[in-house]
N, C-alpha and C positions, 0 to 999 in steps of 0.2 A: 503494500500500500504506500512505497513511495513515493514523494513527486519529486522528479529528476533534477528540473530546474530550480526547485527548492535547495533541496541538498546540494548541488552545484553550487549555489548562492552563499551558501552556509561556508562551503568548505573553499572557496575563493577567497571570503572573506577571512576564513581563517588563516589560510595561508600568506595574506598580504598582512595577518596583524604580527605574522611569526617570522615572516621571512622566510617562506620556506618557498625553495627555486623549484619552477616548474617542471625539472629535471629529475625531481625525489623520487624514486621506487616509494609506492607505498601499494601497502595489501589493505585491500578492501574486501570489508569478510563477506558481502552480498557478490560480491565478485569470485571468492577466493576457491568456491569448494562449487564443484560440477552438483546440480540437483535435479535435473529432469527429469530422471528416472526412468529415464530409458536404457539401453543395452550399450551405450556406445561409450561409454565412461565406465570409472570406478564405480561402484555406491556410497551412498552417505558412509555407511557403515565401515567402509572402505580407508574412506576418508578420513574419521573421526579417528580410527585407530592410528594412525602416522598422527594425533596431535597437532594440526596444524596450526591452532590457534598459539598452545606453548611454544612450538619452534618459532611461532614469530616471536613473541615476549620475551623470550629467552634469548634473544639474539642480537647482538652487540650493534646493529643498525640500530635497534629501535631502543634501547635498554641506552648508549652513547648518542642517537641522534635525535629526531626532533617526537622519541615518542610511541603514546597513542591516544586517537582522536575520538571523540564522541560524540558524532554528528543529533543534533535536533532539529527535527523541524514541527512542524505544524501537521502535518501527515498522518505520522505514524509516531508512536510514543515509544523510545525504547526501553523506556524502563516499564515496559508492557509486556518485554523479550527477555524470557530466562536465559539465552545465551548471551543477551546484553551484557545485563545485571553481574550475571558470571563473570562475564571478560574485563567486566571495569575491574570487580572484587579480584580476578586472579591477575589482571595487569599490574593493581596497585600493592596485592603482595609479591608482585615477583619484584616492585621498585621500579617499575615503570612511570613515567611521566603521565599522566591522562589529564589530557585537558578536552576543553569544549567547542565545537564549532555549532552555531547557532543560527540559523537561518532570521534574516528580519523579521518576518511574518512570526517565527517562534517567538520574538524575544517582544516584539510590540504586545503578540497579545498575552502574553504571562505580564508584562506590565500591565496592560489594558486592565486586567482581572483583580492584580492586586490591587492597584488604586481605586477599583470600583470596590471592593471590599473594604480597604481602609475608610472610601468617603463613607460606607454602611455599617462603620461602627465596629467593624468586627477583630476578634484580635488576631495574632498572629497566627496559631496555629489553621484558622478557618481562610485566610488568606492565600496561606500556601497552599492548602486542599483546593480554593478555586483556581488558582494556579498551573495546577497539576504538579506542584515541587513536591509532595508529600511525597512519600516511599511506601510501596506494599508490596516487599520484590515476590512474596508466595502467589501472588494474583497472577504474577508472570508466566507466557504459554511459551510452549513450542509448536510449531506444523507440524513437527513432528513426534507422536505419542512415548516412539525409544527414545530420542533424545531427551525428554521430557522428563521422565522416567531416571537416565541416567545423572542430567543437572541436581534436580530435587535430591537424590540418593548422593552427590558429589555434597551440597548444600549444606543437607544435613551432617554428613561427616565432616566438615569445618565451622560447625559452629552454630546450624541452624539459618533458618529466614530473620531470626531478631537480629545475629549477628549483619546481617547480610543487609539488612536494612540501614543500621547503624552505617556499617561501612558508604552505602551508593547513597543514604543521607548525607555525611560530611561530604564525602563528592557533589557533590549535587549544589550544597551551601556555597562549595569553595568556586563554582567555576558561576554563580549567578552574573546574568549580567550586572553591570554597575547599576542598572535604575529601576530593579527589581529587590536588589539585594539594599540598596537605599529604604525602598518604602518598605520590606520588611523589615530592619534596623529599626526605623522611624516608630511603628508598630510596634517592636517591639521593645522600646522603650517606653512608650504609654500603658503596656503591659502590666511593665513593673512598677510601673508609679502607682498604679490600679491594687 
């Protein structure tokens, strides 16, 4: 459910605020693994076993160069995607860098929402829910029911979904854009005064 020129949007912009030369190898995981399902590739299953996702994280390009990316847009929500959620939580314990690229249309309307909250009286945590910055990585699906299956089972052997929440909430806080992350501050200092 992506839209192209969204995500293009997002991740231009991210590139121009990073400097990162048109020239960078990067793996892009909607790109990275064959899924048709037909005869003429590997299978998921296939696939999943070679790790593909660790040999990237693990690998001295992204681990010394600019990273990994966590594109948003207005589309599609990835923290709706258990192998998101996953990949940010095993990016950032392998010590990966993970930052944010943000499509405009994303970040206008997560402003647009908090501020309509905040003018409604509401406090901070009900802000972030209109938002969508809240966290509920157990809600997270896969297309596919094995994978699904396997994350959930990975999940719980590190720590559970509270952990897991914890972790892609600080994530989540750290990369706000600036005038979202304002009018929750803002918020939530009226909080505390209360």
């Amino acid at each position: 459910g992506e839209e192209v020129g969204e995500c293009q949007g997002a991740l231009a912009e991210f590139a121009a605020r990073f400097s990162i030369d048109a020239a960078t190898p990067v793996w892009f995981c909607v790109f990275a693994n064959y899924q048709p399902g037909d005869a003429h590739g590997p299978t998921i299953a296939e696939q999943l076993a070679m790790h593909p996702f660790r040999v990237v994280i693990e690998s001295a390009g992204v681990k010394l160069g600019h990273g990994m990316c966590a594109v948003h847009t207005t589309c599609e929500d990835l923290y709706g995607r258990l192998w998101c959620v996953h990949e940010v939580d095993a990016a950032l314990a392998e010590g990966v860098q993970v930052r944010a690229a943000m499509s405009e249309r994303y970040i206008s309307e997560a402003a647009r929402r908090v501020e309509l909250f905040v003018e409604m009286g509401c406090d901070e945590q009900s802000c972030m829910h209109a938002a969508g910055i809240r966290v509920n990585t157990c809600v997270a699906k896969c297309g596919h029911p094995g994978d699904e299956r396997m994350l959930i089972s990975i999940v719980q052997q590190e720590g559970g979904f509270a952990r897991l929440d914890s972790v892609v909430a600080t994530f989540r806080r750290v990369v706000l854009p600036p005038e979202v992350a304002g009018q929750l501050e803002a918020v939530a200092a009226l909080d505390r005064l209360e």
